[in-house]
N, CA, C and O atoms as a GROMACS GRO file, in nm:
protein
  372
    1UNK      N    1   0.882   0.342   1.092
    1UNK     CA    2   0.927   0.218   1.153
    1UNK      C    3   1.071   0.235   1.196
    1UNK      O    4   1.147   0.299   1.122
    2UNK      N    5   1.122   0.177   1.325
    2UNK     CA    6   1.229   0.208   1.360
    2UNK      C    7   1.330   0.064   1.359
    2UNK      O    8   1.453   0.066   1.356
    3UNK      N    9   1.238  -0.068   1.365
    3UNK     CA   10   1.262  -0.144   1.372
    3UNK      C   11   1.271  -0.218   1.258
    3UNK      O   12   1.184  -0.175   1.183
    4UNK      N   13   1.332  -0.310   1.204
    4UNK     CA   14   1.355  -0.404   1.062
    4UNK      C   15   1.186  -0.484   1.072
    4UNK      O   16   1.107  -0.498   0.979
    5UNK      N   17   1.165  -0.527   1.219
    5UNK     CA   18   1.096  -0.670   1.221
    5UNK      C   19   0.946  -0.569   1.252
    5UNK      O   20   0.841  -0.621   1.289
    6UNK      N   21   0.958  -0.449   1.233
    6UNK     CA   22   0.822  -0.398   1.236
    6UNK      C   23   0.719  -0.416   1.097
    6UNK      O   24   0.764  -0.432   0.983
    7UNK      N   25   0.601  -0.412   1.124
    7UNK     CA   26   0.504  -0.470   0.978
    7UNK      C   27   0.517  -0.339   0.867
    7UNK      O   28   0.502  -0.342   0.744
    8UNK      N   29   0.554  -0.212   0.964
    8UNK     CA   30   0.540  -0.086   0.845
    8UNK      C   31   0.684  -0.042   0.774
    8UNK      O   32   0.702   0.066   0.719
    9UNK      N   33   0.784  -0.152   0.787
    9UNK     CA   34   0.910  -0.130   0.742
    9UNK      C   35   0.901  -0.245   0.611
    9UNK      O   36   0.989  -0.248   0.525
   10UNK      N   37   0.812  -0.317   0.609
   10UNK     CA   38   0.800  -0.399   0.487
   10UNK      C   39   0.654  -0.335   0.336
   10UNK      O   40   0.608  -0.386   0.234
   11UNK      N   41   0.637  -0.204   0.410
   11UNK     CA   42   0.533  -0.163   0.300
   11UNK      C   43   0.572   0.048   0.267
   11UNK      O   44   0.613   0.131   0.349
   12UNK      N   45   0.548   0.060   0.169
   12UNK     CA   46   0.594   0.253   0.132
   12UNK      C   47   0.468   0.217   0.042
   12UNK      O   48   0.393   0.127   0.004
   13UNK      N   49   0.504   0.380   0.033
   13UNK     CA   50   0.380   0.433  -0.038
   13UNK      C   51   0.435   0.600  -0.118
   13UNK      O   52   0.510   0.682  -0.064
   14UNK      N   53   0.374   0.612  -0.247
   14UNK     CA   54   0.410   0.750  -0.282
   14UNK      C   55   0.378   0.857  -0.228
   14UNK      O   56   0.301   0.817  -0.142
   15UNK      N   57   0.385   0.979  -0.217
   15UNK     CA   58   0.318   1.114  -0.145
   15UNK      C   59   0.199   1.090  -0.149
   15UNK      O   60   0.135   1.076  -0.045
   16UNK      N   61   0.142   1.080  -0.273
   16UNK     CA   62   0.024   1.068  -0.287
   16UNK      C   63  -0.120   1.173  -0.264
   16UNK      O   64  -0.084   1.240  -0.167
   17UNK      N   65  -0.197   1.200  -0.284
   17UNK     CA   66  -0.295   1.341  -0.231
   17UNK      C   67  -0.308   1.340  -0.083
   17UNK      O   68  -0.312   1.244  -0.007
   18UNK      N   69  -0.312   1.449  -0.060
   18UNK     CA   70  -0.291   1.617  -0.147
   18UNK      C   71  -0.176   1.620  -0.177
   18UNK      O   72  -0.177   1.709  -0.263
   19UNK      N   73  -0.060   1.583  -0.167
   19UNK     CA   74   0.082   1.643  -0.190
   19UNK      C   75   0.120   1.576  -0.365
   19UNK      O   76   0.212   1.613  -0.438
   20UNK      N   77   0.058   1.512  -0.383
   20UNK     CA   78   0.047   1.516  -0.580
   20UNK      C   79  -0.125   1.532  -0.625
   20UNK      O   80  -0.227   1.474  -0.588
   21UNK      N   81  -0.098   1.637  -0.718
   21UNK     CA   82  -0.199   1.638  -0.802
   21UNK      C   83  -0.239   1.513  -0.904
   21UNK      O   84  -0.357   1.511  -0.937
   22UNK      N   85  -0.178   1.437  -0.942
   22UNK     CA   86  -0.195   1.290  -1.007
   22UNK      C   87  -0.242   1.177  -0.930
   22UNK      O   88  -0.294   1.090  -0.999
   23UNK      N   89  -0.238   1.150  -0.775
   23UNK     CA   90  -0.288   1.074  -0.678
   23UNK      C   91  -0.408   1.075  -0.685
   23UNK      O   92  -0.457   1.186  -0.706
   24UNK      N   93  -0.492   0.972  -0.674
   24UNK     CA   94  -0.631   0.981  -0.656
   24UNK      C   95  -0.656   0.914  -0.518
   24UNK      O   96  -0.755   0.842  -0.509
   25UNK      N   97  -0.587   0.927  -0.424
   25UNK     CA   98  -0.601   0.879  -0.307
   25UNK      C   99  -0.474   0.946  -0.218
   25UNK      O  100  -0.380   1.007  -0.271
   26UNK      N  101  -0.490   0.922  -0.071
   26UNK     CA  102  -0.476   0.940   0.030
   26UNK      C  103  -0.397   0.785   0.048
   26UNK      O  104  -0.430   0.690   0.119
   27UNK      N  105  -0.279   0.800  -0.046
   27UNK     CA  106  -0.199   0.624   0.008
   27UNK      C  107  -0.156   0.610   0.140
   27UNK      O  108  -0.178   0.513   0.212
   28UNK      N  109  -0.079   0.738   0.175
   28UNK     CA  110  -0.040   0.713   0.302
   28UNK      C  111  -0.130   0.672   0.401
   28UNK      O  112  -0.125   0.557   0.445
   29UNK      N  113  -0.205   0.746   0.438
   29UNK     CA  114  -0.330   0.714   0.494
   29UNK      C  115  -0.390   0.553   0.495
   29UNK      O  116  -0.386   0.457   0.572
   30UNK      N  117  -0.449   0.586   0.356
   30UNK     CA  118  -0.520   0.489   0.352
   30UNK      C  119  -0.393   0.345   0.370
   30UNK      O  120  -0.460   0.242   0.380
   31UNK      N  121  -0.250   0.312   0.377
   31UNK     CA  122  -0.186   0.239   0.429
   31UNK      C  123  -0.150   0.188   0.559
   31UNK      O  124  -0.126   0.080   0.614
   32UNK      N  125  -0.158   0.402   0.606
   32UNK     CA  126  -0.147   0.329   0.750
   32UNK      C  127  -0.259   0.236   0.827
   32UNK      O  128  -0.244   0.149   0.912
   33UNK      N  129  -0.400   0.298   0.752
   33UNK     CA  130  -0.501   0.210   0.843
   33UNK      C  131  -0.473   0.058   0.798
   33UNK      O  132  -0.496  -0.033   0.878
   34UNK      N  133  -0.424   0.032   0.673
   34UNK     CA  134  -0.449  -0.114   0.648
   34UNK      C  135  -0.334  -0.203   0.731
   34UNK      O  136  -0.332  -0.326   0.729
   35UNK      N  137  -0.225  -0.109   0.813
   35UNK     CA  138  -0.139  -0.183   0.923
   35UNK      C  139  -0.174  -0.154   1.025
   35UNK      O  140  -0.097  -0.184   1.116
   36UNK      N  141  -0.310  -0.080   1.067
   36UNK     CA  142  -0.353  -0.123   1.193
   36UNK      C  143  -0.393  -0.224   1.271
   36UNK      O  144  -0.500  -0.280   1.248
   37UNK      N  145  -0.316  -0.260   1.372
   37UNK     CA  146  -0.398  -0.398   1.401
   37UNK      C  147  -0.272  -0.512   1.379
   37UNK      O  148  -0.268  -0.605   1.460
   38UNK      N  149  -0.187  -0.507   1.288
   38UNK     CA  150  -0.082  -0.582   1.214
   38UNK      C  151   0.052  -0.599   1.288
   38UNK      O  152   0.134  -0.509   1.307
   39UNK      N  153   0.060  -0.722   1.327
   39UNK     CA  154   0.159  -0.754   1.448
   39UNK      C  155   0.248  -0.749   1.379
   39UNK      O  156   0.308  -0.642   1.380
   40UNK      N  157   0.295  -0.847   1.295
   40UNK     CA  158   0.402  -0.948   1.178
   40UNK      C  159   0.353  -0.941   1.072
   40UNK      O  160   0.232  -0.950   1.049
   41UNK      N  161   0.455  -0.921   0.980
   41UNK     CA  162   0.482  -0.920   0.810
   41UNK      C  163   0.585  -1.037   0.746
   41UNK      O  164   0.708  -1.027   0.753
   42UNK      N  165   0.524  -1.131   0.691
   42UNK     CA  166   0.548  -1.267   0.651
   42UNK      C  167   0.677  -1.236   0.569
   42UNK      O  168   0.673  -1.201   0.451
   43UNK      N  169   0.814  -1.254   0.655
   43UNK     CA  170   0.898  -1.247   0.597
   43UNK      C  171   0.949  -1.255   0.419
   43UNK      O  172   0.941  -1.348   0.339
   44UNK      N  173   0.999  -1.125   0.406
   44UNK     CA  174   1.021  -1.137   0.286
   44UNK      C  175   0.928  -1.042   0.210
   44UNK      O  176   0.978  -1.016   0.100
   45UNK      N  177   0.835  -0.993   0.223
   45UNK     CA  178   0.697  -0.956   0.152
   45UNK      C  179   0.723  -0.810   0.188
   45UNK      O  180   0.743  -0.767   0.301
   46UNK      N  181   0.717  -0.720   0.042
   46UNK     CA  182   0.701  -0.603   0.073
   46UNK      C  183   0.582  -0.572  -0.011
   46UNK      O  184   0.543  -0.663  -0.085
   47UNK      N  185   0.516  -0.450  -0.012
   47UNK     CA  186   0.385  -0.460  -0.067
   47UNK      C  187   0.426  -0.241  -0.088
   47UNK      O  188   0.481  -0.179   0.004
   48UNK      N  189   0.379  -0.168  -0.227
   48UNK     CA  190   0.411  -0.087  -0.232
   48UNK      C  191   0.305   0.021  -0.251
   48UNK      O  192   0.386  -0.006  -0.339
   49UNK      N  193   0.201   0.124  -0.264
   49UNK     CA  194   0.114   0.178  -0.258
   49UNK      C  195   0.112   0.308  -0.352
   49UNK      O  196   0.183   0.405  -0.326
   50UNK      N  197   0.025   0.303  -0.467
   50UNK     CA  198   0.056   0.440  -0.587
   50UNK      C  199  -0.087   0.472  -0.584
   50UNK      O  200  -0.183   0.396  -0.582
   51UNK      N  201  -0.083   0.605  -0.584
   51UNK     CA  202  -0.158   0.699  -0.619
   51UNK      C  203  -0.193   0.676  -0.789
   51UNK      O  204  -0.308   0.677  -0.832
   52UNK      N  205  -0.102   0.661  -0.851
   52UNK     CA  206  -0.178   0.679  -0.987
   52UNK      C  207  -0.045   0.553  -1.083
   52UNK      O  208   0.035   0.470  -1.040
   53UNK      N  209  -0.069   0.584  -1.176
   53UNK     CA  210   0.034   0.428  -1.281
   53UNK      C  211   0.181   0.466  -1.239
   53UNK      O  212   0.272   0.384  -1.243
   54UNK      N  213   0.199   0.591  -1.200
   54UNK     CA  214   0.336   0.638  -1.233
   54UNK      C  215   0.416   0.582  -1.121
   54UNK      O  216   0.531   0.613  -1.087
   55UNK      N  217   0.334   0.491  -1.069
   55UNK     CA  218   0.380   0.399  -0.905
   55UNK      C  219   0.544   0.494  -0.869
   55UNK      O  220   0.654   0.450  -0.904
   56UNK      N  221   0.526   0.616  -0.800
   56UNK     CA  222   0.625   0.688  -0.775
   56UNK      C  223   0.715   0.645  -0.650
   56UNK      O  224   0.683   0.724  -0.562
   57UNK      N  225   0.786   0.579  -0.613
   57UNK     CA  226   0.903   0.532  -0.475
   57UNK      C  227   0.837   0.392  -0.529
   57UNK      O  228   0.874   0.314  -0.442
   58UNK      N  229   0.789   0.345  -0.587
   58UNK     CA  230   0.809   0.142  -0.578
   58UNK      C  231   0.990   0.129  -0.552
   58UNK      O  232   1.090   0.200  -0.562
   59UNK      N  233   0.948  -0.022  -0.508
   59UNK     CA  234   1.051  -0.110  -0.497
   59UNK      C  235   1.115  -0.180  -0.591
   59UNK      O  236   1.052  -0.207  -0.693
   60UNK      N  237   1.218  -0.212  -0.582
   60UNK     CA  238   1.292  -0.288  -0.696
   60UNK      C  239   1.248  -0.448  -0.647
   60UNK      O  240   1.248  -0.480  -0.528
   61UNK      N  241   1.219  -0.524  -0.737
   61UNK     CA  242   1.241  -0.654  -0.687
   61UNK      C  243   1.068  -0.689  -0.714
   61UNK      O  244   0.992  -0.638  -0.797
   62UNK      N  245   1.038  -0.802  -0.607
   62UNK     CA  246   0.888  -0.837  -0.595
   62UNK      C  247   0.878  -0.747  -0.455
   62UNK      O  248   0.950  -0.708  -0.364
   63UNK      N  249   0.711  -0.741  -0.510
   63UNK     CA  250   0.613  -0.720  -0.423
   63UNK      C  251   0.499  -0.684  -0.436
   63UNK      O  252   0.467  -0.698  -0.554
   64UNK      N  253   0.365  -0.619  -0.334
   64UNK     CA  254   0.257  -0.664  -0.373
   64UNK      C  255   0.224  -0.471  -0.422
   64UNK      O  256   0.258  -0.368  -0.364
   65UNK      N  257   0.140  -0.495  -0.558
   65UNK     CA  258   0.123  -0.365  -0.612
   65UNK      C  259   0.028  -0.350  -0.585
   65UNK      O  260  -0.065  -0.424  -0.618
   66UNK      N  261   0.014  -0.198  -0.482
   66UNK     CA  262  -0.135  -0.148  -0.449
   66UNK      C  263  -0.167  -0.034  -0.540
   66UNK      O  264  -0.104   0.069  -0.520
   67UNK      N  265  -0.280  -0.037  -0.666
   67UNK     CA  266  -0.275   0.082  -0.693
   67UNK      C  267  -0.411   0.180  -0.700
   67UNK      O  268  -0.517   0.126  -0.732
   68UNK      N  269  -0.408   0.307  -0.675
   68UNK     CA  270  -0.537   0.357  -0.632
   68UNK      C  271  -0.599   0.402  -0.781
   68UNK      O  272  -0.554   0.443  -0.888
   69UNK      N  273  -0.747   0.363  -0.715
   69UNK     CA  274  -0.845   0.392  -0.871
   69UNK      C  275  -0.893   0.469  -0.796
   69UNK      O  276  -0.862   0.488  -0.678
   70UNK      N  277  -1.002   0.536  -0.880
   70UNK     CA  278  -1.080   0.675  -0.864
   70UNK      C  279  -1.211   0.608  -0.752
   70UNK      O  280  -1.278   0.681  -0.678
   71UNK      N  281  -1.220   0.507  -0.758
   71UNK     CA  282  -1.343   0.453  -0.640
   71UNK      C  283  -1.309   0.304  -0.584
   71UNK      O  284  -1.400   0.226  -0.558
   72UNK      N  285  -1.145   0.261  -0.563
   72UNK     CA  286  -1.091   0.192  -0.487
   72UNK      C  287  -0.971   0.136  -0.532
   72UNK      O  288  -0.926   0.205  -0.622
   73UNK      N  289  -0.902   0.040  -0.507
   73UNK     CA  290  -0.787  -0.027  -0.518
   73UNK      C  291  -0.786  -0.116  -0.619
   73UNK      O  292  -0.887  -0.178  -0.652
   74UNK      N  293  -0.665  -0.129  -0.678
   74UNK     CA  294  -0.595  -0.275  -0.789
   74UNK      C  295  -0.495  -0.323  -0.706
   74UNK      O  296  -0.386  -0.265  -0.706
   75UNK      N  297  -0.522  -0.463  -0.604
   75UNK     CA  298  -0.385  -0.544  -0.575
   75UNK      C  299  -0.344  -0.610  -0.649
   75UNK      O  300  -0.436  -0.689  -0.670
   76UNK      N  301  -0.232  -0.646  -0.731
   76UNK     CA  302  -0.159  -0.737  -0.797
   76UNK      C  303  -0.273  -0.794  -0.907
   76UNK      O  304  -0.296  -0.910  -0.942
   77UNK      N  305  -0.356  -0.627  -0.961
   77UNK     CA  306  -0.449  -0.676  -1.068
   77UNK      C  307  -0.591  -0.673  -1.040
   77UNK      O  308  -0.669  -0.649  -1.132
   78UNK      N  309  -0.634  -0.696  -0.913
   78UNK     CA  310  -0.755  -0.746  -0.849
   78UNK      C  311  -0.779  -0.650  -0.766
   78UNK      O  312  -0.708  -0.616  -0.671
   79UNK      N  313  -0.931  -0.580  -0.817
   79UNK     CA  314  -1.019  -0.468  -0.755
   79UNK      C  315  -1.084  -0.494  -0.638
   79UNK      O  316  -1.148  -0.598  -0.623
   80UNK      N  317  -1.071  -0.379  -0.520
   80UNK     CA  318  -1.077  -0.396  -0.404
   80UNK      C  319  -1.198  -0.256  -0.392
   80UNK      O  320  -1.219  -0.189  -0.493
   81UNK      N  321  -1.244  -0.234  -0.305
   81UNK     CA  322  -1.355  -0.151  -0.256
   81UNK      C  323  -1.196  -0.088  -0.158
   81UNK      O  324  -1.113  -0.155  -0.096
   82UNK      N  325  -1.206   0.122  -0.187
   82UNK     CA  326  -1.131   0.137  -0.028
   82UNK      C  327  -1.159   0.076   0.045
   82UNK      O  328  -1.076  -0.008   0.080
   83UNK      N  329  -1.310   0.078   0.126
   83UNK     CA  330  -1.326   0.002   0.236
   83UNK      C  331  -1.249  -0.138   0.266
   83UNK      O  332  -1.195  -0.169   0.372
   84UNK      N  333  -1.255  -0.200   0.166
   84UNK     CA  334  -1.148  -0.361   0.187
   84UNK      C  335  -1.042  -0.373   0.140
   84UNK      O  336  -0.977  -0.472   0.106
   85UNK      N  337  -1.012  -0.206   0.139
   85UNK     CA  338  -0.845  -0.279   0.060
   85UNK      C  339  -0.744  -0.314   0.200
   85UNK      O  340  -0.634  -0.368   0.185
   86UNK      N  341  -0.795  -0.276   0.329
   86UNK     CA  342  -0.674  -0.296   0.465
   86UNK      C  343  -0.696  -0.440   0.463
   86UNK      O  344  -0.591  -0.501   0.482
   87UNK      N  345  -0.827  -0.535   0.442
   87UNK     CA  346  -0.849  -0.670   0.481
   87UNK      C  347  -0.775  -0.723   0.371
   87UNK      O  348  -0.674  -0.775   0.419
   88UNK      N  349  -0.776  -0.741   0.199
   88UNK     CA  350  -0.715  -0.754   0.110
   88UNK      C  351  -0.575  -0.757   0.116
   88UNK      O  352  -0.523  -0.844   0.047
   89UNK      N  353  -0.503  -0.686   0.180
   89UNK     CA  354  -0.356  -0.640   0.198
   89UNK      C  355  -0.293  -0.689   0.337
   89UNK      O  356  -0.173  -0.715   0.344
   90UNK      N  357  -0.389  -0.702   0.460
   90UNK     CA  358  -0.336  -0.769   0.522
   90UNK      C  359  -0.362  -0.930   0.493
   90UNK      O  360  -0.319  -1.001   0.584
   91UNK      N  361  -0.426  -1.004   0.378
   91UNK     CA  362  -0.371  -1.148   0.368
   91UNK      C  363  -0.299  -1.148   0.351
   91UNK      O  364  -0.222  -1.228   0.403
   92UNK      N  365  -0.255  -1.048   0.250
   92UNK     CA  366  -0.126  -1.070   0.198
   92UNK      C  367  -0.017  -1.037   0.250
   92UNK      O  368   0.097  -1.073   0.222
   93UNK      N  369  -0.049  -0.976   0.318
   93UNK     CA  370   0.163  -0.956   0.409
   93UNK      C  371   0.158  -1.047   0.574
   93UNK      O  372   0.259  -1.052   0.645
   0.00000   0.00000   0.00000
């Protein structure tokens, strides 16, 4: 993101697999698809993406915790199918 008011400057993600052996997912990835499509990010809202508990680059402060399980997502607690974690994540930002 080059811009402040862009939707992918309000969400990170750890390396994540392949580039950690502890990742059980493809965060980057699987993040960028969930800002496809994604005009605006509801001021204020950052949302952060871990491969595994050790949530590696989170944010200080609030925001929404994506974290990857071995056969889909935990947002802010609440299990998502990969397939729905881009619909899940874009309510929320």
């Amino acid at each position: 993101a080059v811009s402040p008011e862009a939707p992918e400057a309000g969400v990170s993600a750890c390396v994540g697999a392949p580039g950690c052996a502890k990742s059980r997912a493809d965060v980057r990835g699987d993040a960028r698809r969930a800002l496809t499509g994604l005009t605006v990010l509801t001021p204020g809202v950052r949302a952060h993406v871990s491969g595994c508990e050790r949530r590696c680059g989170k944010p200080r402060g609030d925001h929404v915790d994506v974290l990857a399980e071995d056969d889909g997502y935990r947002i802010d607690g609440t299990w998502v199918s990969a397939d729905d974690m881009a619909e899940e994540l874009k309510g929320r930002l």
